[in-house]
PyMOL Python script that loads the backbone (N, CA, C, O; Angstrom):
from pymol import cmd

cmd.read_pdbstr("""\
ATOM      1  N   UNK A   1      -8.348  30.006   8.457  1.00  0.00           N
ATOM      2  CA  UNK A   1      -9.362  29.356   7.670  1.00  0.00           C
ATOM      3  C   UNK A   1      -8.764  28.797   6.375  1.00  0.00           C
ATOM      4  O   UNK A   1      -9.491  28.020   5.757  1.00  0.00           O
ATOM      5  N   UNK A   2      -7.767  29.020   5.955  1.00  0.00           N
ATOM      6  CA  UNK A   2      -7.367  28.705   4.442  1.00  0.00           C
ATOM      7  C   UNK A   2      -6.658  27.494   4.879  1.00  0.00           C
ATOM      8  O   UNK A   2      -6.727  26.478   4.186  1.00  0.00           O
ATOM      9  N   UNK A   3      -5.935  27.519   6.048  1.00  0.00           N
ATOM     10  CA  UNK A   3      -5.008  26.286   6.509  1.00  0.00           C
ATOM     11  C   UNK A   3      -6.396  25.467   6.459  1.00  0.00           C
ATOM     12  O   UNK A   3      -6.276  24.590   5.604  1.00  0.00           O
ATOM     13  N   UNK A   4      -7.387  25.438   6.928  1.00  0.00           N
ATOM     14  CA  UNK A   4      -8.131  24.214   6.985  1.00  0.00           C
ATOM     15  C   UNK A   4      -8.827  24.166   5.394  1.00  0.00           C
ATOM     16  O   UNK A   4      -9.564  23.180   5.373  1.00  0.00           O
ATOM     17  N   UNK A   5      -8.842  24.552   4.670  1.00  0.00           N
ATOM     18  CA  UNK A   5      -9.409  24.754   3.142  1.00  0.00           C
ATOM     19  C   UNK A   5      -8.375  23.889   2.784  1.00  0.00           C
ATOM     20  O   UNK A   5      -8.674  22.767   2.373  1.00  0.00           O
ATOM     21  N   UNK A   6      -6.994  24.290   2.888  1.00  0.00           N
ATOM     22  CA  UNK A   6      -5.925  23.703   2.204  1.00  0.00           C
ATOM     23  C   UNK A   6      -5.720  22.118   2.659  1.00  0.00           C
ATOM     24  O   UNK A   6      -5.476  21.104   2.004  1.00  0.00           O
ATOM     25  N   UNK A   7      -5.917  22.348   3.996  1.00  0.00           N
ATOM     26  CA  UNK A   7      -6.020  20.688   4.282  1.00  0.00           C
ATOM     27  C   UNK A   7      -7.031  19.462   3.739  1.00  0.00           C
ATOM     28  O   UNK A   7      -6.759  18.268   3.619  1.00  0.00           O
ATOM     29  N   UNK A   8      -8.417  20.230   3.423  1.00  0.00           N
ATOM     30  CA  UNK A   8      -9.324  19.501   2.969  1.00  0.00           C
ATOM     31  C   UNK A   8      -8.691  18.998   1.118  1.00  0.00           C
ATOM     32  O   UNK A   8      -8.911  18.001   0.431  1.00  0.00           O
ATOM     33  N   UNK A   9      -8.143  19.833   0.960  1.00  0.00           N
ATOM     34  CA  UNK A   9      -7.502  19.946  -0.347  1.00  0.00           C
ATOM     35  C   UNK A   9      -6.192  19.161  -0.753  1.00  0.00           C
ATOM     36  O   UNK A   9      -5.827  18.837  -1.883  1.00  0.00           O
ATOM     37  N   UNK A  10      -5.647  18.966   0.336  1.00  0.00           N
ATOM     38  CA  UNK A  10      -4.044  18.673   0.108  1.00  0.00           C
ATOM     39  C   UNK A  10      -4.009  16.992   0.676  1.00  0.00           C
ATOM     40  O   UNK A  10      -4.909  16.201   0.957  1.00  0.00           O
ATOM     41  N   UNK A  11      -3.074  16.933   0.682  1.00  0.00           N
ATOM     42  CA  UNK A  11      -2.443  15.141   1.387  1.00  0.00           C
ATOM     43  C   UNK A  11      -2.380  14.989   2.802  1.00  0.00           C
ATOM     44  O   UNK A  11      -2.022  13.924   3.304  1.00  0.00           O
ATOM     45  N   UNK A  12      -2.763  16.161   3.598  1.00  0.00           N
ATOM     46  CA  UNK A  12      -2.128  16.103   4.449  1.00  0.00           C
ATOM     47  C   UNK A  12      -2.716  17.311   5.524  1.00  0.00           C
ATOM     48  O   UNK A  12      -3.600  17.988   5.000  1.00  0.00           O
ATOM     49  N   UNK A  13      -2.521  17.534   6.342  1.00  0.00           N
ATOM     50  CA  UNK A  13      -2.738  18.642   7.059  1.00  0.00           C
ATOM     51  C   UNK A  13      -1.840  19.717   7.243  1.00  0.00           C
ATOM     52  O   UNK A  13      -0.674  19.562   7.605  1.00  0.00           O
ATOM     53  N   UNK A  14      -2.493  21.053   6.942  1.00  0.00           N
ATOM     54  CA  UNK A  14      -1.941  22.137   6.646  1.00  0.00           C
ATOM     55  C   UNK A  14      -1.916  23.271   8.038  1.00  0.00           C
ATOM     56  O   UNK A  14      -2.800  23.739   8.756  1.00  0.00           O
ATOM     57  N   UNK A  15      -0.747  23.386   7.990  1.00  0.00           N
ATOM     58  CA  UNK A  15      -0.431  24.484   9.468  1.00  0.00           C
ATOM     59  C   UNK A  15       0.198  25.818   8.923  1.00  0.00           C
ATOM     60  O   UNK A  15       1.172  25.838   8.171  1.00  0.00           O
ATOM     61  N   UNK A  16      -0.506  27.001   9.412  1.00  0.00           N
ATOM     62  CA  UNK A  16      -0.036  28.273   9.046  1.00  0.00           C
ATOM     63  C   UNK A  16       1.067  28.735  10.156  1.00  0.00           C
ATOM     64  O   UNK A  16       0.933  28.919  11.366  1.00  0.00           O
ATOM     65  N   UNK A  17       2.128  28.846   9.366  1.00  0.00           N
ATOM     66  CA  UNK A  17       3.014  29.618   9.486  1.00  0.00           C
ATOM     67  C   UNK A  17       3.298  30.983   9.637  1.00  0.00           C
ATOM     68  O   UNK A  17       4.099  31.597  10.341  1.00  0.00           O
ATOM     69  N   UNK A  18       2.178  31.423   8.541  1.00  0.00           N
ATOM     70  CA  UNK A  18       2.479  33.340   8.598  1.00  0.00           C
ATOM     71  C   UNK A  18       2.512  34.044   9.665  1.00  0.00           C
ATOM     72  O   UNK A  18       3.309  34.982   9.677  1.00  0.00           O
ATOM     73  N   UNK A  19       1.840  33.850  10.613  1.00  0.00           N
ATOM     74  CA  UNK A  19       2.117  34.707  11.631  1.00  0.00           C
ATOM     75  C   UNK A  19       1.147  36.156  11.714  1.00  0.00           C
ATOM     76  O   UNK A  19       1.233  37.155  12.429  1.00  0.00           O
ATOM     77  N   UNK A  20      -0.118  35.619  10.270  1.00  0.00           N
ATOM     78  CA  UNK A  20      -0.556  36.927  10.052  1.00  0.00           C
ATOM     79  C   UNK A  20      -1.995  36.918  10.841  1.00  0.00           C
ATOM     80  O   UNK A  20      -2.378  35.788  11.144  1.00  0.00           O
ATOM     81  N   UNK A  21      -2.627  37.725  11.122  1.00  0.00           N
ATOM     82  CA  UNK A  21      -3.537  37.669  11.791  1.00  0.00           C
ATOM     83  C   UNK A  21      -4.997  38.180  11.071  1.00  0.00           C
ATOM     84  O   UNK A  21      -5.156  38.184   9.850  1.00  0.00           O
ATOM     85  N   UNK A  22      -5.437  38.363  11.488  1.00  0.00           N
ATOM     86  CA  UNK A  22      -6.937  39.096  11.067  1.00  0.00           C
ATOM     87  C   UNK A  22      -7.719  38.490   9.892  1.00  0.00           C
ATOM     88  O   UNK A  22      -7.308  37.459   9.361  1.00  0.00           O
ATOM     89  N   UNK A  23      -8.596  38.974   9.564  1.00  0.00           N
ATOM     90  CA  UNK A  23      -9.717  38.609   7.940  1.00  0.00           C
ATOM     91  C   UNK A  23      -8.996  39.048   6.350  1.00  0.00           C
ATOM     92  O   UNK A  23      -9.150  40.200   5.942  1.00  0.00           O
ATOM     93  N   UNK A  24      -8.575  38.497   5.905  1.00  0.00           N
ATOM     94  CA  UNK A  24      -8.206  38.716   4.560  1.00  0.00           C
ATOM     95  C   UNK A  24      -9.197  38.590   3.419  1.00  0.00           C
ATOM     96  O   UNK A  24      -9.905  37.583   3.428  1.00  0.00           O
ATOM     97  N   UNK A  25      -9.373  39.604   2.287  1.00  0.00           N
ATOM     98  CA  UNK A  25     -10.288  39.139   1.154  1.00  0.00           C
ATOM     99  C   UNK A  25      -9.646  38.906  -0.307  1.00  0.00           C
ATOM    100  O   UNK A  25      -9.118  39.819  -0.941  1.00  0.00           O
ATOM    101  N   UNK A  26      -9.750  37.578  -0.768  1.00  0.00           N
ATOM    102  CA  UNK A  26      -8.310  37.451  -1.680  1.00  0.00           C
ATOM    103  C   UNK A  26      -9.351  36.444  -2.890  1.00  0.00           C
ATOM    104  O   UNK A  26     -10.296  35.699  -2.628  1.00  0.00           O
ATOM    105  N   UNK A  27      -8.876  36.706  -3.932  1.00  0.00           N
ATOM    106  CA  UNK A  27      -9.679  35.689  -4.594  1.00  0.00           C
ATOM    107  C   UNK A  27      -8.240  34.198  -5.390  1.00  0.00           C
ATOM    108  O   UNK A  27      -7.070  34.325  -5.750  1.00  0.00           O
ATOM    109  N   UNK A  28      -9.032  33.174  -5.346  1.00  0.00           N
ATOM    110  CA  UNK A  28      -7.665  32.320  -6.011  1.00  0.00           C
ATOM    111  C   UNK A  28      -8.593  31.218  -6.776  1.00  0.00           C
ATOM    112  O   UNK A  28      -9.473  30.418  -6.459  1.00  0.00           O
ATOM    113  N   UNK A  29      -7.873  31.641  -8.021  1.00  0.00           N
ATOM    114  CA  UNK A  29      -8.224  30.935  -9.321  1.00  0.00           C
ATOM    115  C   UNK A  29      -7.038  29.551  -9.521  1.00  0.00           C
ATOM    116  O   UNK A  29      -5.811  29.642  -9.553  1.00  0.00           O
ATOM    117  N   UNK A  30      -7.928  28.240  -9.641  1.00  0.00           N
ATOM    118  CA  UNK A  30      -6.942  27.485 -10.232  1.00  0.00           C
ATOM    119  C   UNK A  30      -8.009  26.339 -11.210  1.00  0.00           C
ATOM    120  O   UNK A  30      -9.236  26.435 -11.202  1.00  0.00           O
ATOM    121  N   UNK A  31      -7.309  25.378 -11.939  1.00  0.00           N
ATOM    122  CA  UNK A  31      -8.422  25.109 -12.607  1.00  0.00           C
ATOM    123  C   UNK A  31      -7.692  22.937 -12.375  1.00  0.00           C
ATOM    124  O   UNK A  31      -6.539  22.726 -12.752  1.00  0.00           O
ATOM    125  N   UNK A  32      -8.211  22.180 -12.008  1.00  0.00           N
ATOM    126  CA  UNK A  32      -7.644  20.909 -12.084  1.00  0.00           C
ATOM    127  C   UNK A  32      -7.062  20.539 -13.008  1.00  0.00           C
ATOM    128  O   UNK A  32      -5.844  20.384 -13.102  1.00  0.00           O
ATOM    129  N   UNK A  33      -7.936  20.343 -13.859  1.00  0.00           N
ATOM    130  CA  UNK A  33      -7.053  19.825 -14.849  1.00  0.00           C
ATOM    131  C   UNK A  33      -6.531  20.423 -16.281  1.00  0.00           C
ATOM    132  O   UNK A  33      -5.942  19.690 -17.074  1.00  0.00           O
ATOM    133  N   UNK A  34      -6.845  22.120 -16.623  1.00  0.00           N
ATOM    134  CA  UNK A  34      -5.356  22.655 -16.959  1.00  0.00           C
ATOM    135  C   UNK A  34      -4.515  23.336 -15.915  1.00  0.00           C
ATOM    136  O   UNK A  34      -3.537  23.813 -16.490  1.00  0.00           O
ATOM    137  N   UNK A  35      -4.491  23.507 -15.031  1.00  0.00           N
ATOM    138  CA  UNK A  35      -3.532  23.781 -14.233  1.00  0.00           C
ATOM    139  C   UNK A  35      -3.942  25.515 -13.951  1.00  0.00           C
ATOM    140  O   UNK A  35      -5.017  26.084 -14.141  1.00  0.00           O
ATOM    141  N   UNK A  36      -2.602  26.075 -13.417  1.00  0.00           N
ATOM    142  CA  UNK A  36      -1.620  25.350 -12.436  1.00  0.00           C
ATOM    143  C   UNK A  36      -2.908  24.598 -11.150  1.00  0.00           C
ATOM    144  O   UNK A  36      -4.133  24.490 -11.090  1.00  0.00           O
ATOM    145  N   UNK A  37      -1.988  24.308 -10.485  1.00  0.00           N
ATOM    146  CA  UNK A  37      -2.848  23.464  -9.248  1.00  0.00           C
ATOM    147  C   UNK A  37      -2.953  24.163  -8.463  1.00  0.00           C
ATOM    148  O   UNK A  37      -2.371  25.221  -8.702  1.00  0.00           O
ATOM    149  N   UNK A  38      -3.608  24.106  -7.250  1.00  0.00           N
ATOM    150  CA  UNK A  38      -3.875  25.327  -6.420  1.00  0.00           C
ATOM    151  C   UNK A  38      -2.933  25.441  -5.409  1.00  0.00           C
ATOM    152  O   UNK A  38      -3.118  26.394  -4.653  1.00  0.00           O
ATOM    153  N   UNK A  39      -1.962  24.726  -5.181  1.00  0.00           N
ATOM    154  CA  UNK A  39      -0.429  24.816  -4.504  1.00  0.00           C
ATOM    155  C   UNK A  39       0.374  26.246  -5.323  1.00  0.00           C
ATOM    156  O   UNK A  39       0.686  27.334  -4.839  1.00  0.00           O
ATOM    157  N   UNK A  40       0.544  25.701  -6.773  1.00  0.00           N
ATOM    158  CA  UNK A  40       1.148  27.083  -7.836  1.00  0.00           C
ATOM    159  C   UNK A  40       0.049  28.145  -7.406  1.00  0.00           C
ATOM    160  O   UNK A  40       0.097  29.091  -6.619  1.00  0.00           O
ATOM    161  N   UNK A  41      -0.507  27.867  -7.850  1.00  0.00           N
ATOM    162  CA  UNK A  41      -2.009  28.917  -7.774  1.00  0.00           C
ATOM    163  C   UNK A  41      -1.498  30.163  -6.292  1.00  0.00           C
ATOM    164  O   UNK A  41      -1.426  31.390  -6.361  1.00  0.00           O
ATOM    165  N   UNK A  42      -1.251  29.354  -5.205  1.00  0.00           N
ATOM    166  CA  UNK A  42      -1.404  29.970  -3.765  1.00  0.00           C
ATOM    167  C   UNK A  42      -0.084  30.599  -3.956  1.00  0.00           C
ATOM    168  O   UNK A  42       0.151  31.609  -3.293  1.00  0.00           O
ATOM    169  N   UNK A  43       0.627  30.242  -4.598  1.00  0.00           N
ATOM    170  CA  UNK A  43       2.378  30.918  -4.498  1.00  0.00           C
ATOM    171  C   UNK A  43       1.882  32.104  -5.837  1.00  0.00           C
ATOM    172  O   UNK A  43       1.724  33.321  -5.743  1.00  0.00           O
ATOM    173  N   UNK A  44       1.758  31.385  -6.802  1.00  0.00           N
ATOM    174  CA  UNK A  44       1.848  32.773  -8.060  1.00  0.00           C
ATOM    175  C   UNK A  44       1.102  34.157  -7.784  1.00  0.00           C
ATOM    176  O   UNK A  44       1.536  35.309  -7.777  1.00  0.00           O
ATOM    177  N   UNK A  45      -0.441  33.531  -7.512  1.00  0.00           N
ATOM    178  CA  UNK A  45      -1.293  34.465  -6.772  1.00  0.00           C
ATOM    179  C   UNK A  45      -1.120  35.723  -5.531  1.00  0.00           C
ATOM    180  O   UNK A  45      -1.121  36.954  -5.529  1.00  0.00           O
ATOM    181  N   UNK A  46      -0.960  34.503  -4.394  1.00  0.00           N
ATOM    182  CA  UNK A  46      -1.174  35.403  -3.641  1.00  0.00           C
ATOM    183  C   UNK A  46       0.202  35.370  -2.551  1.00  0.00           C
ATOM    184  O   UNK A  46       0.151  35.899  -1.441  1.00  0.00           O
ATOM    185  N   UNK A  47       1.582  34.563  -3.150  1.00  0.00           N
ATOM    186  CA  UNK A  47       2.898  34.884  -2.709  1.00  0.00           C
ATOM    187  C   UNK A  47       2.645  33.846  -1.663  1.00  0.00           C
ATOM    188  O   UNK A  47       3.683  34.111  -1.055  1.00  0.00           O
ATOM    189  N   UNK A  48       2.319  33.247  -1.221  1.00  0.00           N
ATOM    190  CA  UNK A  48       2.085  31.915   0.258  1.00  0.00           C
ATOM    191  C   UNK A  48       2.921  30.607  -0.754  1.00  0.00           C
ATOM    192  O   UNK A  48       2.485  29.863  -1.633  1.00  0.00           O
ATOM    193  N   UNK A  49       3.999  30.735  -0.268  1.00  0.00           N
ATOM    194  CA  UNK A  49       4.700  29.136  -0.415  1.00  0.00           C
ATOM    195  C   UNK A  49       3.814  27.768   0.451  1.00  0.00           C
ATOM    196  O   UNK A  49       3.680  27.666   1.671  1.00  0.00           O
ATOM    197  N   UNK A  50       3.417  27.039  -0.369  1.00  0.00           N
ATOM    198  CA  UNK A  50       2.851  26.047   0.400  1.00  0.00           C
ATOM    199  C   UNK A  50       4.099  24.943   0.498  1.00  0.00           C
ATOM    200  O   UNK A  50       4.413  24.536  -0.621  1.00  0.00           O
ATOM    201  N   UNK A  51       4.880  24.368   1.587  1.00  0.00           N
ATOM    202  CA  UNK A  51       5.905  23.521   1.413  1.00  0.00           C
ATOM    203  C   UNK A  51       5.310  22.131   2.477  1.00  0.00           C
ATOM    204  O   UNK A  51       4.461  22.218   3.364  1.00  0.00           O
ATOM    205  N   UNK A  52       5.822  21.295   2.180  1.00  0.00           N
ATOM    206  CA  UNK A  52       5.664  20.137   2.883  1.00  0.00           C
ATOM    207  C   UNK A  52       7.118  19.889   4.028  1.00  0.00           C
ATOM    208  O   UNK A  52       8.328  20.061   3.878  1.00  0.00           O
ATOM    209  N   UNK A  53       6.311  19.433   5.117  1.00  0.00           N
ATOM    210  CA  UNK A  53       7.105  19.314   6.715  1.00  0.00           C
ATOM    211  C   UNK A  53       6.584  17.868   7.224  1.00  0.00           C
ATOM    212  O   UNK A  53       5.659  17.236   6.713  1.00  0.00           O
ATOM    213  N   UNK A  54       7.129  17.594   7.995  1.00  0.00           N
ATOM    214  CA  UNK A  54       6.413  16.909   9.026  1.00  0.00           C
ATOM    215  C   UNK A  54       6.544  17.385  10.591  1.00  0.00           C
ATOM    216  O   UNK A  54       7.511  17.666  11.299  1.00  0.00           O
ATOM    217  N   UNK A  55       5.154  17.348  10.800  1.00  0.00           N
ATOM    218  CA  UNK A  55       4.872  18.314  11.722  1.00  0.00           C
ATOM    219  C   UNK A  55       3.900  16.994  13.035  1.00  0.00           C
ATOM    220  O   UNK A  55       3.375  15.938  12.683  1.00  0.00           O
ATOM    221  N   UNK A  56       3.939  17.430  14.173  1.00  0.00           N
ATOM    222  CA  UNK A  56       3.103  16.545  15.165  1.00  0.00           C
ATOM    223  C   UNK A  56       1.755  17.009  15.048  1.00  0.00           C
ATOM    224  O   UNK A  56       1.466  18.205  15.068  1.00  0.00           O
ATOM    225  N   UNK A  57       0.705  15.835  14.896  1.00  0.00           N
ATOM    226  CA  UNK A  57      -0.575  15.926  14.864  1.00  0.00           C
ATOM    227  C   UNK A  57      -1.139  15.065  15.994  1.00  0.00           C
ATOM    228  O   UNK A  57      -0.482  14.280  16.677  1.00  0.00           O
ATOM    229  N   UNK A  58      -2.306  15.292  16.088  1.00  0.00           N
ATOM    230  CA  UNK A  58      -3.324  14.282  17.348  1.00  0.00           C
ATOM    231  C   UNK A  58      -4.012  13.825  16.267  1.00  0.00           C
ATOM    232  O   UNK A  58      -4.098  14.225  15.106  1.00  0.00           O
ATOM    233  N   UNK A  59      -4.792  12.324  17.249  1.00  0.00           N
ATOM    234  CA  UNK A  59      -5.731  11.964  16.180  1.00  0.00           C
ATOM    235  C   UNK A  59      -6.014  10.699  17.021  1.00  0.00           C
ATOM    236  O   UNK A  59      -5.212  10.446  17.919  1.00  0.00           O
ATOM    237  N   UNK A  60      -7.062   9.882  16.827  1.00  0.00           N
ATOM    238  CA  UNK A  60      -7.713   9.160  17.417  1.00  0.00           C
ATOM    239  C   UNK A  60      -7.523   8.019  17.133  1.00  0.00           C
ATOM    240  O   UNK A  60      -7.503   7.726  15.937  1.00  0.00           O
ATOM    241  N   UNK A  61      -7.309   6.931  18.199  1.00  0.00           N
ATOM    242  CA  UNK A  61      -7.541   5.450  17.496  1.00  0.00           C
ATOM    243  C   UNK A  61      -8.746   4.645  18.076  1.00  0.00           C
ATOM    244  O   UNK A  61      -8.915   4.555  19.293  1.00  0.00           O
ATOM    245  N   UNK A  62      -9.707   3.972  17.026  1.00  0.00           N
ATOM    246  CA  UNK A  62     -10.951   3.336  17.554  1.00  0.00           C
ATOM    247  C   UNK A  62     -10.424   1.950  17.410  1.00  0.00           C
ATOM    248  O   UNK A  62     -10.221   1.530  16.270  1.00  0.00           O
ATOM    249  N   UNK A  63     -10.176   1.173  18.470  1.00  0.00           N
ATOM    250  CA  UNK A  63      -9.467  -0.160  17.959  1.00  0.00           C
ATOM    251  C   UNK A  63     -10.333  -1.309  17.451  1.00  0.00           C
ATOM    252  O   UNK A  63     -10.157  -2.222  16.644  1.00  0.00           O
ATOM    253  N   UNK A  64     -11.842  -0.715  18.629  1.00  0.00           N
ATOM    254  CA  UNK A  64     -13.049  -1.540  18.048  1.00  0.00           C
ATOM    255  C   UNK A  64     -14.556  -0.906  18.157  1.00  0.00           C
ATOM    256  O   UNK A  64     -14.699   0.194  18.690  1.00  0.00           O
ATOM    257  N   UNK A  65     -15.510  -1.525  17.715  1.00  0.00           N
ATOM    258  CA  UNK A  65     -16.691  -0.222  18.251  1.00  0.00           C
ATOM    259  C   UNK A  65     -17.647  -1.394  17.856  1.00  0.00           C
ATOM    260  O   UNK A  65     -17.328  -2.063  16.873  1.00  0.00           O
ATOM    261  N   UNK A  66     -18.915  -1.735  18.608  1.00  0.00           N
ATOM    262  CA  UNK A  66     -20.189  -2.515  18.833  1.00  0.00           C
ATOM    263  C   UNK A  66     -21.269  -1.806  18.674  1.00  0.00           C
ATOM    264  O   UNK A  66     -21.519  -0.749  19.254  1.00  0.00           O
ATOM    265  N   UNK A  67     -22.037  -2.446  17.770  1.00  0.00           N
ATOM    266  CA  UNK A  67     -23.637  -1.571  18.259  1.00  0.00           C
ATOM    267  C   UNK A  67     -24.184  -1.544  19.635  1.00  0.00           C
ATOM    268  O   UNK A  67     -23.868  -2.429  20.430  1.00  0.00           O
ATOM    269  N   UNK A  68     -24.935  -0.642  19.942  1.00  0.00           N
ATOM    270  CA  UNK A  68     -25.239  -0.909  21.460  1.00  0.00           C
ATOM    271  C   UNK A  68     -26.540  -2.027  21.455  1.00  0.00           C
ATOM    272  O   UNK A  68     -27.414  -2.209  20.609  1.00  0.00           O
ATOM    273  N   UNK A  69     -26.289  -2.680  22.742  1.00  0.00           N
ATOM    274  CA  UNK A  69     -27.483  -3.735  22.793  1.00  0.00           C
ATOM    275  C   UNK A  69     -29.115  -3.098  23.367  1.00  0.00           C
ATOM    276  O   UNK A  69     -29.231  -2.333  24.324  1.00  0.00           O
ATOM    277  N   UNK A  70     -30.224  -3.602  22.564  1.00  0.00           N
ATOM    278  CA  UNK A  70     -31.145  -3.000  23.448  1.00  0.00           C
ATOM    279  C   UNK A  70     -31.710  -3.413  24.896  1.00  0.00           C
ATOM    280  O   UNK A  70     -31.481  -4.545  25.321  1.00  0.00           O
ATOM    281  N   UNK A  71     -32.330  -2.638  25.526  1.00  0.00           N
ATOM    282  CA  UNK A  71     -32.667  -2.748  27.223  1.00  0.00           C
ATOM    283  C   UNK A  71     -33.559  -2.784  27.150  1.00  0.00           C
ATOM    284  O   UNK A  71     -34.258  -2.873  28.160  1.00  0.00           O
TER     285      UNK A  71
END
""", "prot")
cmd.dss("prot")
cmd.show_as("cartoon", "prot")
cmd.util.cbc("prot")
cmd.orient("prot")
């Protein structure tokens, strides 16, 4: 769940690595604009390096789309 928090959050889409499993209860403070950002935030806090990869994603292409006509 945080990988998809972090993705809504980040540049990009976020894939967990940890390997950890189960429900965690963690609180994480960051503030926009004095800082740190919630990248620092996730490392100082709660020790999770957030790093950037490029990684394979899916995703859709709509090349065109019509209203439907009525019958």
């Amino acid at each position: 769940m945080l990988a998809t928090i972090l993705t809504q959050i980040g540049k990009g889409p976020a894939v967990d690595w940890t390997e950890l499993t189960g429900e965690y209860d963690f609180k994480l403070c960051w503030d926009d604009t004095d800082g740190p950002s919630p990248f620092s935030a996730l490392q100082e806090q709660l020790g999770l390096k957030f790093e950037s990869q490029r990684v394979p994603v899916s995703f859709i292409i709509i090349e065109s789309a019509q209203k439907p006509t009525e019958n």
